[in-house]
C-alpha positions in Angstrom: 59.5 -20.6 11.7 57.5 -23.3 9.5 59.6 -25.6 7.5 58.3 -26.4 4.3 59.3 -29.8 3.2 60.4 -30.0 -0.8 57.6 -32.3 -1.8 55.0 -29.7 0.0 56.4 -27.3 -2.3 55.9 -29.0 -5.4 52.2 -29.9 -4.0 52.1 -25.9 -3.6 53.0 -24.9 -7.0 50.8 -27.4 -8.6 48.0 -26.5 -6.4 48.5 -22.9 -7.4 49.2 -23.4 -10.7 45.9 -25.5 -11.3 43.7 -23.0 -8.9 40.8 -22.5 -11.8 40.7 -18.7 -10.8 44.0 -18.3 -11.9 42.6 -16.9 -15.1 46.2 -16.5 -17.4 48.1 -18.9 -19.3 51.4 -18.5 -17.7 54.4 -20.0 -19.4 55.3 -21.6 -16.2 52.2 -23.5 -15.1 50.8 -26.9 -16.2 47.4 -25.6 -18.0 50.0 -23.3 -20.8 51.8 -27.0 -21.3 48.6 -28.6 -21.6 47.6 -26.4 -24.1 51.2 -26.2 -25.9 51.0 -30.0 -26.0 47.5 -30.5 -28.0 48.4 -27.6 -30.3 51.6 -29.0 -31.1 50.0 -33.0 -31.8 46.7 -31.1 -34.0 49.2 -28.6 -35.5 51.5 -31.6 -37.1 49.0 -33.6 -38.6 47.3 -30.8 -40.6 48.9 -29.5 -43.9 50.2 -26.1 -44.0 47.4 -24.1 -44.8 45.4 -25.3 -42.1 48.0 -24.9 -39.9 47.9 -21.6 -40.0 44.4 -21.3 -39.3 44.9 -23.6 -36.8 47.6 -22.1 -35.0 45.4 -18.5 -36.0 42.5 -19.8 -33.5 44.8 -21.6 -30.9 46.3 -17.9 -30.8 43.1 -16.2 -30.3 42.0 -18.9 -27.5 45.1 -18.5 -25.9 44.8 -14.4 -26.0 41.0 -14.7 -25.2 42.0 -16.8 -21.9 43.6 -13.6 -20.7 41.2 -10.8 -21.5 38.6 -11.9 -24.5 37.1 -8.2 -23.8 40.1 -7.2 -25.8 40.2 -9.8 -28.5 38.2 -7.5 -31.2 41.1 -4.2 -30.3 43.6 -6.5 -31.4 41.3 -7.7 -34.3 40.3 -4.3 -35.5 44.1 -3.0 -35.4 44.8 -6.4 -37.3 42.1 -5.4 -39.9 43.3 -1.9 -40.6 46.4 -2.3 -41.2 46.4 -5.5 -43.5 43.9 -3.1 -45.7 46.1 0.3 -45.2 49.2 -1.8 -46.3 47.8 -2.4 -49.5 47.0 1.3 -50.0 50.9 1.9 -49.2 52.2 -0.1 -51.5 50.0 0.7 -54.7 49.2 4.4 -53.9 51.3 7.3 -55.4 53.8 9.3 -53.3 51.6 11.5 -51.9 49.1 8.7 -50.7 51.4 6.6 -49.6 52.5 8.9 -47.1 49.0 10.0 -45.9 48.4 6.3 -45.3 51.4 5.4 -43.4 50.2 8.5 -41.2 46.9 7.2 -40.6 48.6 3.6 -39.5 50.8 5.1 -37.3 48.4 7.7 -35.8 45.7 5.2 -35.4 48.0 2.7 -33.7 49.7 5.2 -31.1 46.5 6.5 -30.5 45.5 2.8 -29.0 48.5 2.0 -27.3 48.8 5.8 -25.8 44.8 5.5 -24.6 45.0 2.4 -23.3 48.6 2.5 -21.8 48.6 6.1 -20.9 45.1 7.5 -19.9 45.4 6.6 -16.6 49.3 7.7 -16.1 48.5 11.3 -17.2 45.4 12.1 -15.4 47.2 10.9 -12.3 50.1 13.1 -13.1 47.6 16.1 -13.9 45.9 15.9 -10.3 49.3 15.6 -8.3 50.7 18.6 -10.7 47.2 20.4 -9.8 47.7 19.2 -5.8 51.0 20.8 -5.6 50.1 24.1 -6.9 47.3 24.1 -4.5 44.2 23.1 -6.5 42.1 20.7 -4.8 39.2 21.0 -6.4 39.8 19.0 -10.1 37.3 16.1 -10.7 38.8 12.5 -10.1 38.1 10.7 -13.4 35.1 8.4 -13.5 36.4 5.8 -15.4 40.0 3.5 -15.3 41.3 2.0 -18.1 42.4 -1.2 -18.5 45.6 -2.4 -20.3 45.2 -4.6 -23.4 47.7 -7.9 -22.8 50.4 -7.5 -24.9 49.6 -3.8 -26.7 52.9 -2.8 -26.8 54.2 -6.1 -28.5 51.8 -6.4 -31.3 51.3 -2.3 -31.7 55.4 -2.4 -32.2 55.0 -5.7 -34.6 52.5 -4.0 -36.3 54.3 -0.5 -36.9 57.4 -2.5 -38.0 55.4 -4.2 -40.9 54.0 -1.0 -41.9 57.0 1.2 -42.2 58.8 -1.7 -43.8 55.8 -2.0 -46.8 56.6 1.8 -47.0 60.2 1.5 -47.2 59.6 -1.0 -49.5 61.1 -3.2 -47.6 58.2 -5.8 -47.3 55.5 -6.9 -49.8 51.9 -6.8 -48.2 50.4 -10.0 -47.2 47.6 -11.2 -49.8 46.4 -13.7 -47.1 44.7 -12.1 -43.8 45.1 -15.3 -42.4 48.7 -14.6 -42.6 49.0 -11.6 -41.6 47.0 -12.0 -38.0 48.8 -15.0 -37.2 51.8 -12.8 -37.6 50.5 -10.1 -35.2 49.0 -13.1 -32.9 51.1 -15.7 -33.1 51.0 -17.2 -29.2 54.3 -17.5 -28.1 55.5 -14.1 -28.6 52.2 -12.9 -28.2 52.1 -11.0 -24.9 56.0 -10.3 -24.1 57.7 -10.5 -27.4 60.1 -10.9 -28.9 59.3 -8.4 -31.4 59.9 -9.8 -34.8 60.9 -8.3 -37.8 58.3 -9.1 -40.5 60.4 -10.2 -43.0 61.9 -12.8 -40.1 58.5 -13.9 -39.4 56.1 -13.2 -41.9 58.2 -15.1 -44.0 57.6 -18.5 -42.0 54.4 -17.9 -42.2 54.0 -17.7 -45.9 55.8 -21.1 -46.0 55.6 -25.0 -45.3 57.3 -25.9 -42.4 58.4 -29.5 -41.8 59.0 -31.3 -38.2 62.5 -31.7 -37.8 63.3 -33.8 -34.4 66.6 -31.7 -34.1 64.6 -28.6 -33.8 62.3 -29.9 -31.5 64.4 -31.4 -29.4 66.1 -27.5 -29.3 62.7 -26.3 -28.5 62.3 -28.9 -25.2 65.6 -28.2 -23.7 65.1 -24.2 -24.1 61.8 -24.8 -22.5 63.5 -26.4 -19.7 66.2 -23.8 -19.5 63.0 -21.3 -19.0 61.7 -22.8 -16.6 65.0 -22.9 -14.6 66.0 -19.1 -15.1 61.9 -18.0 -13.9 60.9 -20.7 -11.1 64.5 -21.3 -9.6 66.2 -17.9 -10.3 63.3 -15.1 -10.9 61.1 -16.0 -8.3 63.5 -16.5 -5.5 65.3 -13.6 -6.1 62.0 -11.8 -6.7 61.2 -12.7 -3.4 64.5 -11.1 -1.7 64.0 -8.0 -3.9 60.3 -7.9 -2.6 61.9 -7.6 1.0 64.1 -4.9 0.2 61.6 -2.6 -1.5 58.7 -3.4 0.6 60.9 -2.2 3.7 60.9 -5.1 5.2 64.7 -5.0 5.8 65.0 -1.5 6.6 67.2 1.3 5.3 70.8 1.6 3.9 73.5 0.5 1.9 73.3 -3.3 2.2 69.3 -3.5 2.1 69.8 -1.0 -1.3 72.1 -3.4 -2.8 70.2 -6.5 -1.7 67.3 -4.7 -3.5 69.3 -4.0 -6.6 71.2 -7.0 -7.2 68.2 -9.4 -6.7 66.1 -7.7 -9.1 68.8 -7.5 -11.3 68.8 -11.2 -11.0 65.1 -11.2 -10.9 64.2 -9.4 -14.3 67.1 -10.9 -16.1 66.0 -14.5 -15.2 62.7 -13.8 -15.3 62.6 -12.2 -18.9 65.3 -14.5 -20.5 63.4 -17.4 -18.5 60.4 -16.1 -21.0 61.7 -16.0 -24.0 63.7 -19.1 -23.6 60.1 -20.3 -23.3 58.6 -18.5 -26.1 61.3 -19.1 -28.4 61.0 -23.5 -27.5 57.8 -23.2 -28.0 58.0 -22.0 -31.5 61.1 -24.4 -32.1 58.1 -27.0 -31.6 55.8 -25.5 -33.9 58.6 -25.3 -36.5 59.4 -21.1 -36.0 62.5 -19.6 -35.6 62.1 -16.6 -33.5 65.4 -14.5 -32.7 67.6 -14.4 -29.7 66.1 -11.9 -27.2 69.2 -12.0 -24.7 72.9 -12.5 -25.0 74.4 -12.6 -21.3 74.2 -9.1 -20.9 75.5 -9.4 -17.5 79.1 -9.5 -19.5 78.9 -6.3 -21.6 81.9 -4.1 -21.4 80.0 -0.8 -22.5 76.3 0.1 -21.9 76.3 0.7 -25.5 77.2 -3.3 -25.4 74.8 -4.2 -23.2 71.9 -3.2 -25.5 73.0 -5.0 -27.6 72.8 -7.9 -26.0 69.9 -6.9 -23.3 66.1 -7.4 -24.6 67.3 -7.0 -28.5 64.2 -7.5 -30.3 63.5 -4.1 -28.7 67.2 -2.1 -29.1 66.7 -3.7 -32.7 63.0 -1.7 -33.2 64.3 1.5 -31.5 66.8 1.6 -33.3 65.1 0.9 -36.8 62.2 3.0 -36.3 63.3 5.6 -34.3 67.3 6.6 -33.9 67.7 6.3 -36.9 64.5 8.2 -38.6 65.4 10.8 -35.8 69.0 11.1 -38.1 71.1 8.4 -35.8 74.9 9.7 -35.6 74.6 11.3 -39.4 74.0 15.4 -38.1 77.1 15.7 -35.8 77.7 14.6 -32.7 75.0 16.9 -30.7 72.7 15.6 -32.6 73.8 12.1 -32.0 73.1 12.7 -28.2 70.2 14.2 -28.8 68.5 11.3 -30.5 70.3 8.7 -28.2 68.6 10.6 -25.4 65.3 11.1 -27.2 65.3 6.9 -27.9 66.2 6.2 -24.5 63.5 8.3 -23.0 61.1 7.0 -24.9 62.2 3.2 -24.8 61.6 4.1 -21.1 58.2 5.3 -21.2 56.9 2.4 -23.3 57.9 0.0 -20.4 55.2 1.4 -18.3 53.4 4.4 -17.1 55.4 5.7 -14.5 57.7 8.5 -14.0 60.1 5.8 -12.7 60.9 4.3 -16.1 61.0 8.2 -17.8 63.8 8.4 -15.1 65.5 4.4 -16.2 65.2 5.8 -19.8 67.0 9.2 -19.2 69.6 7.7 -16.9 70.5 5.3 -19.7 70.3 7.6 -22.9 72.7 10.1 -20.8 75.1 7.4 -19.9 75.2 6.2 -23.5 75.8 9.7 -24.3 79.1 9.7 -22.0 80.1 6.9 -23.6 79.9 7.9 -27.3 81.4 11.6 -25.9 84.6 9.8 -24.3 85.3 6.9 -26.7 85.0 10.0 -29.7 87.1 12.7 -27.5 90.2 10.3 -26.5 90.0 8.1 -29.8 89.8 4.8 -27.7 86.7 2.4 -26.5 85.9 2.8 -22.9 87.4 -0.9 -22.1 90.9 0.0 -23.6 91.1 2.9 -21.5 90.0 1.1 -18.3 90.5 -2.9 -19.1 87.4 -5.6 -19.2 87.2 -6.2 -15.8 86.9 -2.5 -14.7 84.7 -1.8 -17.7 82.1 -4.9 -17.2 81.9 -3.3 -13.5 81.1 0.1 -14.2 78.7 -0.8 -16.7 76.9 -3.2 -14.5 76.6 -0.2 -12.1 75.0 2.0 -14.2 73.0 -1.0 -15.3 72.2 -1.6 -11.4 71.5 2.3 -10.4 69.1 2.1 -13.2 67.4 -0.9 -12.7 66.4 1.0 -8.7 64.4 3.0 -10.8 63.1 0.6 -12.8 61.6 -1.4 -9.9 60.7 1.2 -7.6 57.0 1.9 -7.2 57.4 5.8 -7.3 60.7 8.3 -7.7 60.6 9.8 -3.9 61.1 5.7 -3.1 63.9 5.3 -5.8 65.9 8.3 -4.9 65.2 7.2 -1.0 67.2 3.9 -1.7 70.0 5.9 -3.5 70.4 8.3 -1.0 70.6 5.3 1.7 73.8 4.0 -0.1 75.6 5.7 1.9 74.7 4.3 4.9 76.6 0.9 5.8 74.8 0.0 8.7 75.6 -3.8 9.2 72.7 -6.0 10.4 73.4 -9.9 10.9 70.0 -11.0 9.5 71.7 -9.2 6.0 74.3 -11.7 5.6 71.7 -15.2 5.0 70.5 -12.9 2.4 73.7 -11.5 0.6 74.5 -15.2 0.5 71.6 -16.1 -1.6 71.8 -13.5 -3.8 75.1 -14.3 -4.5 74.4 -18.0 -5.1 71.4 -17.1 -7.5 73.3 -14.3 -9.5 76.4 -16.7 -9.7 74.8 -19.5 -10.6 73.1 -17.4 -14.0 77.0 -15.8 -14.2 78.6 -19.3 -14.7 75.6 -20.2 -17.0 76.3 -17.4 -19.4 80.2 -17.8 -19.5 80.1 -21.3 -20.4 77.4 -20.2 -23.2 79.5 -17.3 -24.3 82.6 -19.3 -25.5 80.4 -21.0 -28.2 77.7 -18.7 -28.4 75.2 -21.8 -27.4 71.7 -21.2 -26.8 71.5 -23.7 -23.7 74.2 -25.3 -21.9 75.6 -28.5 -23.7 73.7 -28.0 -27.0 76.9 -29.3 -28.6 76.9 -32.4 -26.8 72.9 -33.6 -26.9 74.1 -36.8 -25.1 73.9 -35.0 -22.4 70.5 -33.1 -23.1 68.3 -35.7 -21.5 70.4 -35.7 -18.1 70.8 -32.1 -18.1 67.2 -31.1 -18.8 65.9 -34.2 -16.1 68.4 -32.3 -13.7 66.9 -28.6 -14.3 63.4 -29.8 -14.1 64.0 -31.6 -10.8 66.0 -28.4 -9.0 62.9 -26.6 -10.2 60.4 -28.6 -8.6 62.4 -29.1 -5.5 63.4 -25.4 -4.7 61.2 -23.3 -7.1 59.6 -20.3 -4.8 56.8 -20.9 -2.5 54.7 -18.7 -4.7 54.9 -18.1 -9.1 55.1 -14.6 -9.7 53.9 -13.4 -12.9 56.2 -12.6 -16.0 57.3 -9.1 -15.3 57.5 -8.1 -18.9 53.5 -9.1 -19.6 52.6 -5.8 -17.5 54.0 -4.0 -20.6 
């Protein structure tokens, strides 16, 4: 086997990461901290105004590097909405509902084309196939998905309902608006912000604070870690199990399962850790995304602490318009299930996520229905330990369907759990994992005592050491190969 020395590796990585056809500005390559670097030294000589406008055409640059041919959707649904917002909030009853239809109906009509066109004429062909009609045209044209669609079209419905609630005053500057929708860190993967959280920092001076910034550096460091060192490896091993490569069976399933569970979590947390630094450098405050949801005692509990700019907008703009747990408790698991499903669906096109969606609304379902009928939570009844593992079964079985490529394949590797065919060339592996997922594990129980955003944050003496020591382990055993941030496919 060829041996691949540490210093090759970081020549690998930086070769990759620098190859000009590499058209994205990935968080994790040196081009995105080139960039992040001259927008942060222009950005903090400028007064605030032009700031924004600055950090408005920095945005669209930075969007424009991945597709520009979708730079005017994102401008158009920008447009409409800073003018329909108006209408909302000085138009009579009446109006101001036949507005906020419009909003909505025009922006789930861009995010279900472009999302969905393709998922649904695939699903009408193989529905046609099995009933034995061949003959149905193949569509002429594929659609492409808009970077980041489901981010800003979520942003962007947020802000709208929230002017209708009354909740929010429209923007009077456009400027501030579309660097609200556009805004470069969150920009492709979120974290969905609440307007009022961000629109407000817009509408105000921010000052450089080296306490902040120095926040923002060691979270950016922290990212890098959890993707390069954690993400991609384990990506790597999860690759092997649901490519094939290491056959069938209980102990290539839970290779599969565990390193992607490793995989998505690093990789996702990895980005907004990223995200989030680089708005602590810009002067933003974006909100926490992920609370070690690796500990949650309750699925309930791990949505709460699992990708919670989302769980917050379902929640806001969906459970509860649906009625929430106010009509009874049928009701209640009606509209949990109803979220769920859709929260799946707007992950991706594929049956596979319906599937992740339903598996989780039902399960939350079970939960509310026990802790209700017996009076007690489900970890008084079975104890933390007990409860932390059930959950992060459920959270495991789920995340098979999440990464499989198609349902026959998911329910495959679910099926193989019951076989425990023992292979030697399994055990290397197992180890890894188990190193990788450990190593995040002790990570997020020394953060969960204080509730820290990095490790050491209330000792910055050691910030310097800590941070040279991350970005060295990521240099010397990052993956052979960056994979892309799973969460900017969505």
């Amino acid at each position: 086997m060829l041996q691949v020395k540490s210093c090759d590796r970081v020549c690998i990585r930086l070769s990759r990461c620098l190859d000009p056809r590499r058209r994205h500005l990935l968080f994790d390559t040196p081009v995105y901290f080139l960039f992040l670097t001259l927008v942060v030294l222009v950005y903090w000589r400028l007064p605030w105004r032009k700031q924004n406008w600055m950090l408005l055409g920095a945005s669209y640059f930075f969007y424009g590097w991945w597709d520009w041919r979708f730079l005017a959707l994102m401008l158009l649904s920008t447009t409409l909405d800073y003018f329909i917002a108006f209408r909302i909030a000085d138009g009579d009853t009446k109006r101001r509902k036949t507005f906020l239809v419009i909003s909505l109906v025009l922006n789930f009509t861009f995010l279900g084309f472009f999302k969905y066109f393709n998922f649904f004429v695939d699903s009408l062909l193989a529905a046609a196939t099995t009933m034995g009609i061949h003959d149905l045209p193949a569509p002429l044209i594929r659609v492409l998905l808009p970077p980041g669609i489901s981010f800003y079209t979520f942003q962007e419905v947020a802000y709208i309902v929230d002017v209708y609630r009354g909740k929010q005053e429209p923007s009077r500057s456009f400027i501030d608006y579309a660097l609200f929708v556009s805004l470069f860190p969150h920009l492709i993967a979120g974290p969905i912000q609440p307007p009022r959280h961000l629109l407000g920092q817009v509408q105000r001076p921010r000052t450089f604070v080296p306490a902040q910034c120095f926040d923002g550096l060691m979270l950016i460091v922290f990212g890098l870690f959890r993707k390069c060192v954690i993400a991609d490896n384990c990506g790597t091993l999860a690759n092997l199990s649901f490519g094939g490569a290491l056959g069938h069976g209980f102990f290539p399933t839970l290779i599969g399962a565990v390193a992607f569970a490793f995989q998505i979590y690093g990789d996702f947390s990895g980005y907004t850790d990223l995200a989030r630094g680089s708005a602590k450098l810009l002067g933003f405050q974006f909100i926490v995304n992920f609370r070690r949801p690796y500990l949650a005692e309750t699925l309930q509990d791990f949505w709460r602490r699992w990708h919670i700019s989302l769980s917050n907008w379902l929640r806001d703009y969906l459970y509860i318009p649906l009625g929430g747990n106010r009509k009874g408790p049928v009701r209640t698991y009606v509209n949990l299930a109803i979220t769920m499903l859709l929260g799946g669906l707007w992950h991706g096109a594929n049956w596979t996520f319906v599937v992740w969606g339903g598996l989780h609304g039902f399960w939350l379902a079970l939960e509310r229905f026990f802790a209700e009928s017996l009076q007690r939570p489900i970890p008084a009844l079975l104890g933390l330990t007990a409860s932390r593992f059930l959950t992060l079964t459920v959270v495991g079985i789920g995340w098979i369907f999440f990464r499989a490529a198609t349902l026959p394949q998911a329910f495959g590797m679910i099926a193989d759990l019951g076989d425990f065919t023992w292979n030697h060339r399994f055990f290397p592996i197992l180890i890894t994992v188990a190193a990788l997922g450990s190593t995040v594990i002790a990570i997020d129980l020394a953060l969960e005592q204080n509730d820290d955003e990095y490790l050491f944050q209330r000792r910055p003496i050691f910030g310097p050491a800590v941070a040279a020591g991350l970005l060295l382990v990521t240099s010397l055993f990052g993956a052979l190969s960056s994979n892309a941030f799973i969460y900017f496919q969505f």
